[in-house]
BADO-690228 format. One record per residue (C-alpha): residue number from 1; y, x, z. Coordinates in pm, whole numbers, always signed. Example, Ala and Ser with C-alpha at 12.3 -4.5 7.8 and 13.67 -1.06 7.14 Angstrom:
SITE   k      y      x      z
SITE   1   -450  +1230   +780
SITE   2   -106  +1367   +714
//
This chain:
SITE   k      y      x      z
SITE   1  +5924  -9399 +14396
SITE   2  +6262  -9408 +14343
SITE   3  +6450  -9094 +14182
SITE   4  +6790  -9036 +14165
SITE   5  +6968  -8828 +13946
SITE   6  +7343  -8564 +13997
SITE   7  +7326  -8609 +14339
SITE   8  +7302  -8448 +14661
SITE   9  +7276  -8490 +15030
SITE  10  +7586  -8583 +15237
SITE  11  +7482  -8663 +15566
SITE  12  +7186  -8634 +15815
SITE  13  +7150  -8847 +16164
SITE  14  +6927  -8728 +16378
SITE  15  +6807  -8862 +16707
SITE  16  +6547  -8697 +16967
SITE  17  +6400  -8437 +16753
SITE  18  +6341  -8652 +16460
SITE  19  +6583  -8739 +16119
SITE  20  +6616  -9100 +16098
SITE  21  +6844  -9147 +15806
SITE  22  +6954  -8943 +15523
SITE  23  +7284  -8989 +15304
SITE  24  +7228  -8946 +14964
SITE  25  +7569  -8943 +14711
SITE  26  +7622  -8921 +14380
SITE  27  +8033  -8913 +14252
SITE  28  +8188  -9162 +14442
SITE  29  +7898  -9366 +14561
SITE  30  +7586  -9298 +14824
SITE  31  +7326  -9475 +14979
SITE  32  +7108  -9425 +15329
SITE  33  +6783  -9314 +15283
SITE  34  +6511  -9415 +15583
SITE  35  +6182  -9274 +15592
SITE  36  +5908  -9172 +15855
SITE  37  +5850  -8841 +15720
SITE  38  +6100  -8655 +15471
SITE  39  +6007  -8340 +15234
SITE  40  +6237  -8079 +15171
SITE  41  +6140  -7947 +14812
SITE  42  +6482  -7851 +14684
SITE  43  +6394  -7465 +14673
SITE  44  +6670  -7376 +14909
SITE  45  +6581  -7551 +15165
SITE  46  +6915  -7825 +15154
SITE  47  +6856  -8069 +15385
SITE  48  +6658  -7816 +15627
SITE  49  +6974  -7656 +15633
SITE  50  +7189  -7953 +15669
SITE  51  +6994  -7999 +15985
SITE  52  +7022  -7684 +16127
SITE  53  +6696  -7566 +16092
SITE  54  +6589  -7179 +16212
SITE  55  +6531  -6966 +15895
SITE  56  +6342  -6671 +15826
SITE  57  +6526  -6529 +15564
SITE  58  +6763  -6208 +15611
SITE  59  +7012  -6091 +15416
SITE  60  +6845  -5844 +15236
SITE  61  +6517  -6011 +15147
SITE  62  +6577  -6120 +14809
SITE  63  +6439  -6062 +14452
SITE  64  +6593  -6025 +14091
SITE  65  +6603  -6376 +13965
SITE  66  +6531  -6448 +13590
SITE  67  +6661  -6649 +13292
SITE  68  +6362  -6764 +13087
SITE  69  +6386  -6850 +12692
SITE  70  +6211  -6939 +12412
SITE  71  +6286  -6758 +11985
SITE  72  +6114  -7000 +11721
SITE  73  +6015  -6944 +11361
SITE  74  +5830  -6628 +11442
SITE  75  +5565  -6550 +11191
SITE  76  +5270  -6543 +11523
SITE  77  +5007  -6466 +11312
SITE  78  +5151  -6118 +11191
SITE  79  +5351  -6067 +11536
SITE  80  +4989  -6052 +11713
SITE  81  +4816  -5844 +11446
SITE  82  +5046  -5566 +11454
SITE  83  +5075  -5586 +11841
SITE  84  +4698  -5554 +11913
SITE  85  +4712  -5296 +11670
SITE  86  +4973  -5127 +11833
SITE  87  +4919  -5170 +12198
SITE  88  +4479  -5125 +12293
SITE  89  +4571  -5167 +12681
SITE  90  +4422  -5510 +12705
SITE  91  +4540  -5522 +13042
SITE  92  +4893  -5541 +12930
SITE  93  +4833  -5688 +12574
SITE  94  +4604  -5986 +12508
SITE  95  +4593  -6196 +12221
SITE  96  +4264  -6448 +12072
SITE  97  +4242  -6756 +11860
SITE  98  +4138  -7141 +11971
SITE  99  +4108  -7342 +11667
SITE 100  +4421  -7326 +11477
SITE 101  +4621  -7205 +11760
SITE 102  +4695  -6803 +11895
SITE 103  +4726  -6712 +12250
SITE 104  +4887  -6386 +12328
SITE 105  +5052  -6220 +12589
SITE 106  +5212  -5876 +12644
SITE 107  +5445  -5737 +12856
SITE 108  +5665  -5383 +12980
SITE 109  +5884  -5265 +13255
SITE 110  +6131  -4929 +13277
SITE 111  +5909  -4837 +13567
SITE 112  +5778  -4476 +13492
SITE 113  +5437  -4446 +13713
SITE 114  +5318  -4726 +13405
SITE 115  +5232  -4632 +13058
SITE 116  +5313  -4912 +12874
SITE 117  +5278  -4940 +12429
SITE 118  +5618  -5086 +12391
SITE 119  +5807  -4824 +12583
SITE 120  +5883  -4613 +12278
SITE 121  +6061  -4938 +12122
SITE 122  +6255  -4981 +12403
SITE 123  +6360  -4660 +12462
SITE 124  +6490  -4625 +12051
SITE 125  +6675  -4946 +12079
SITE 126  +6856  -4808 +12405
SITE 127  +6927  -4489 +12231
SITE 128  +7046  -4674 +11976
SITE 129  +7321  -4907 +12162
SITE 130  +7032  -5226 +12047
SITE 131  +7034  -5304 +12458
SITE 132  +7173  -5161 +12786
SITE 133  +6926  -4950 +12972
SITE 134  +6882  -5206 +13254
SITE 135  +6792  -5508 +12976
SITE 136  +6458  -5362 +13006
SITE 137  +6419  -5329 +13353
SITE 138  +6128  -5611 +13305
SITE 139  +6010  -5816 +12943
SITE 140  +5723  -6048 +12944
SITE 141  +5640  -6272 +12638
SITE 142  +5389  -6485 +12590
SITE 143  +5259  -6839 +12339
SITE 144  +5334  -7196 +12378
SITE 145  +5035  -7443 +12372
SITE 146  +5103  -7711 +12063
SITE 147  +5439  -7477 +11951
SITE 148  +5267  -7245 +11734
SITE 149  +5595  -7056 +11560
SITE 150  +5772  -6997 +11931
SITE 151  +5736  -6705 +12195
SITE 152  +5848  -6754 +12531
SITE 153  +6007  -6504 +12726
SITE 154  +5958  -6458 +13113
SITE 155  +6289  -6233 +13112
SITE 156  +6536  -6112 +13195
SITE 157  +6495  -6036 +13521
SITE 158  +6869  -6034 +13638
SITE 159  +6946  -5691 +13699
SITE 160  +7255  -5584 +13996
SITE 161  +7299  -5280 +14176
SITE 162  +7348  -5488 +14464
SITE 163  +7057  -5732 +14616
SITE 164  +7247  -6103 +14512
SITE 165  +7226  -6378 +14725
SITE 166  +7122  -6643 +14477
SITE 167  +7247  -6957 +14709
SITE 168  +7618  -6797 +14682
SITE 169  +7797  -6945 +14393
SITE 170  +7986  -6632 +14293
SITE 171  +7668  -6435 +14286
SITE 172  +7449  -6757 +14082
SITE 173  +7757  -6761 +13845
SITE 174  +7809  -6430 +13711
SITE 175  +7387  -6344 +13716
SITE 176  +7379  -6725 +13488
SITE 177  +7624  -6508 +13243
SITE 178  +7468  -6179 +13293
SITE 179  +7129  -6312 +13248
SITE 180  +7257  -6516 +12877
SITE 181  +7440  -6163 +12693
SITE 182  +7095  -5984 +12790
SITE 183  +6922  -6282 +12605
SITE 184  +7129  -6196 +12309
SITE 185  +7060  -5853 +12343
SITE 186  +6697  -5896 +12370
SITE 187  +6665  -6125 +12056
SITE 188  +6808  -5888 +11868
SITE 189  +6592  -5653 +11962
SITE 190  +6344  -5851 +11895
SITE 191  +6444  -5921 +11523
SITE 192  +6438  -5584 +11518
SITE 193  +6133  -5390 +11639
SITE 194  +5866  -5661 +11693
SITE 195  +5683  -5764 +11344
SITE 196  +5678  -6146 +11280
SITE 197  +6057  -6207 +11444
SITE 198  +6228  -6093 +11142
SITE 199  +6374  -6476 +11076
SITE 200  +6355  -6596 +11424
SITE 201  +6616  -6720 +11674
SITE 202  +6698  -6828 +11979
SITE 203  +6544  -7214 +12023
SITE 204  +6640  -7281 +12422
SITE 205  +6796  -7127 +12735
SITE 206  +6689  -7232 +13056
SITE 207  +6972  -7459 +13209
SITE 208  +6905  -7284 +13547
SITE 209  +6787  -6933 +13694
SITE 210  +6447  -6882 +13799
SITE 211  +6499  -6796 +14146
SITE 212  +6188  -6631 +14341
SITE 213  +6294  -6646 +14694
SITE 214  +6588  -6799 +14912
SITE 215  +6567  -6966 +15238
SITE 216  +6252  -6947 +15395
SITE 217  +6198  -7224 +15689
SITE 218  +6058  -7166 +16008
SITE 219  +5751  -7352 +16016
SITE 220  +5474  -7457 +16316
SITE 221  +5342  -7153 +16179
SITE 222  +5456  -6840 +15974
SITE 223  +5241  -6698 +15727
SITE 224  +5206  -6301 +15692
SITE 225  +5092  -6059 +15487
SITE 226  +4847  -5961 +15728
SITE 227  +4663  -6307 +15663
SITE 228  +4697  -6257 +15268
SITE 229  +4546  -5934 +15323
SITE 230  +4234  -6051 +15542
SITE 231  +4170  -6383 +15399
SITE 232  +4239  -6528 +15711
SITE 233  +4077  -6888 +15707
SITE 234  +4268  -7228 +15859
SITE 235  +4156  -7583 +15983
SITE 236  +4400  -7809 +15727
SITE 237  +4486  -7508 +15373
SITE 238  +4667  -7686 +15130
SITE 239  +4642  -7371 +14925
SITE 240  +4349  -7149 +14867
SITE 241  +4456  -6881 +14585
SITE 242  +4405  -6526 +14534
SITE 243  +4721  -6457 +14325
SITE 244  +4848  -6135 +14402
SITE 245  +5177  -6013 +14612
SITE 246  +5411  -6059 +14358
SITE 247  +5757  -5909 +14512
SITE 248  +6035  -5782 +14213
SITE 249  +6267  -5497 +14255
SITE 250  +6545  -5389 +13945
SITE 251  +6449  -5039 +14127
SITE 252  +6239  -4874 +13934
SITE 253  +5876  -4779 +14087
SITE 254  +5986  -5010 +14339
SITE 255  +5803  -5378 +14265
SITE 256  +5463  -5477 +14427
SITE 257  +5188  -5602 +14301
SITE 258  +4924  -5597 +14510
SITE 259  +4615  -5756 +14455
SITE 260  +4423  -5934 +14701
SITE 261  +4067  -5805 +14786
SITE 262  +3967  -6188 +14923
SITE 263  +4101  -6583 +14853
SITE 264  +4340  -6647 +15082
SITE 265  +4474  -6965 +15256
SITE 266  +4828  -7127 +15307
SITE 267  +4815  -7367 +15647
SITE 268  +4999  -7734 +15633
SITE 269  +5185  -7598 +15914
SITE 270  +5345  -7325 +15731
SITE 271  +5478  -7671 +15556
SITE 272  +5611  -7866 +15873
SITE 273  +5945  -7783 +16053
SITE 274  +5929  -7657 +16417
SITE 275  +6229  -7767 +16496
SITE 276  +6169  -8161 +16380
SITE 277  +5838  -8342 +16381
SITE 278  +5887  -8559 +16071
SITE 279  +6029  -8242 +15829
SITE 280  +5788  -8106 +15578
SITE 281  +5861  -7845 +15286
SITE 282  +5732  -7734 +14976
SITE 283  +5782  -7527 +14731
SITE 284  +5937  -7139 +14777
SITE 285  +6104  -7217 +15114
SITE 286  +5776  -7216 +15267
SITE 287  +5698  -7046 +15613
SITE 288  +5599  -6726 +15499
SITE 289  +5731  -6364 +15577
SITE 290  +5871  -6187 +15295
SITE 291  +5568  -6053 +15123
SITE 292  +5391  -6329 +15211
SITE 293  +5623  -6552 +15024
SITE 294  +5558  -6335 +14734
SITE 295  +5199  -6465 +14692
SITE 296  +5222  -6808 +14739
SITE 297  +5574  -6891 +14571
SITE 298  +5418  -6966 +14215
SITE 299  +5393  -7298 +14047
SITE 300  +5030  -7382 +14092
SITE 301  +5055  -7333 +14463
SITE 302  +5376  -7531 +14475
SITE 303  +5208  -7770 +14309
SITE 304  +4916  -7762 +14564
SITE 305  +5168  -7814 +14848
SITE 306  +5284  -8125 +14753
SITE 307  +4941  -8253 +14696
SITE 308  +4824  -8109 +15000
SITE 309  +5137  -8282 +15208
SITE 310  +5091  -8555 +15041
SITE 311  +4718  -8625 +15183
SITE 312  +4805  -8522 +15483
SITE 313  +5091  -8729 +15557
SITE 314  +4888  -9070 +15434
SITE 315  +4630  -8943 +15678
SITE 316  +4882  -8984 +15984
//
């Protein structure tokens, strides 16, 4: 393997239906790349694009992307005693001990069909001027394996009145700076109204946004929720899962999560082009409709896509 850091794709020849040789530069240099088969796993779907692939994707299919981080030197032990105390949905609010080590997990969202522990907290530190109403449009924390004073935070979830196009620069740009003032905001809060974050602070930023959905290829075959739904089975699945539908909205009322009655399957030819016979993908720019997408675009299937390509394409 040979990797290749700051760079990007330049150029793409192409000759009967099939990519013979990819420019890759970096600065002022670049090299050819020749391969039998090539994998798109950049997320948006680069060099797919480059090519001139068909897409899926329309302009208003797109969720909230988020801005993960992590606040160390919390005091865990007394954080997750006073939050099992305080929250008894253990649907929501987990939290058990593995040898020296506590696991916990809890979570809210401003939607109002949920009854959530925290929502008193949040709605006191909005009266209050702690955060802006839409900071709490969606909070998830949860602990760190082998980091046993940090939290990590699966929020915020970028919040817009608009749907943003995250593969539009102006849009990426302002939700990267959006996304960092809410983390201030929240941290505070934190300090504030959770017990055990008293002395804690801000240990790490993620350097990008956690985008959920972009380009979506079109594939030999395109998944749908209809198969999700059923359990539909395939000849060559290179994910079996039963995650739910996981589709965000900063609407309130207005995210799905819909649980899946039956495993389902993801096909390898949801993962090969069908417009070029040596162009695979993985990752979230998988052939999938909209709400299928939203089921199979987490990291352990991701993960199971390239492993799944992978053996396939030695098998050819």
């Amino acid at each position: 393997v040979k990797i290749m850091f700051d760079s990007c794709i330049s150029d793409v020849k192409i000759d009967n239906n099939c990519i013979n040789d990819v420019t890759i530069s970096s600065k002022m240099l670049s090299e050819h790349i020749k391969s039998r088969y090539y994998i798109d796993a950049s997320g948006n779907c680069d060099l797919a694009k480059i090519c001139n692939c068909e897409f899926l994707n329309k302009n208003d299919e797109y969720q909230p992307s988020s801005l993960r981080f992590v606040m160390s030197n919390v005091n865990v032990q007394e954080f997750a005693s006073w939050l099992m105390e305080f929250d008894d949905d253990r649907t929501v609010t987990t939290s058990c001990q593995i040898g020296d080590e506590i696991h916990l997990s809890t979570a809210y969202t401003w939607d109002s069909d949920k009854n959530w522990a925290l929502k008193p907290l949040f709605d006191d530190a909005v009266k209050g001027g702690i955060l802006k109403n839409e900071d709490r449009n969606y909070f998830q924390l949860f602990t760190i394996p082998k980091m046993p004073k940090s939290i990590a935070f699966n929020c915020p979830r970028i919040y817009t009145d608009n749907v943003i196009n995250p593969m539009n620069v102006a849009n990426y740009s302002l939700a990267l700076i959006s996304g960092r003032e809410t983390i201030f905001r929240l941290a505070n809060f934190c300090k504030l109204y959770l017990h055990g974050f008293e002395e804690a602070y801000i240990s790490s930023i993620a350097d990008m946004l956690g985008v959920r959905v972009s380009r979506r290829i079109k594939g030999k075959y395109v998944l749908t929720l209809d198969d999700i739904k059923s359990g539909k089975k395939f000849d060559n699945p290179v994910v079996i899962s039963n995650y739910p539908v996981d589709v965000h909205s900063t609407n309130d009322n207005k995210s799905v999560l819909l649980n899946t009655e039956v495993e389902y399957q993801l096909p390898i030819e949801s993962l090969i082009s069908a417009d070029y016979s040596n162009l695979y993908v993985a990752g979230r720019c998988v052939s999938a409709d909209f709400y299928a997408q939203g089921a199979v675009r987490i990291i352990p299937s991701c993960m199971s896509m390239g492993e799944g390509l992978a053996n396939y394409i030695i098998g050819l």
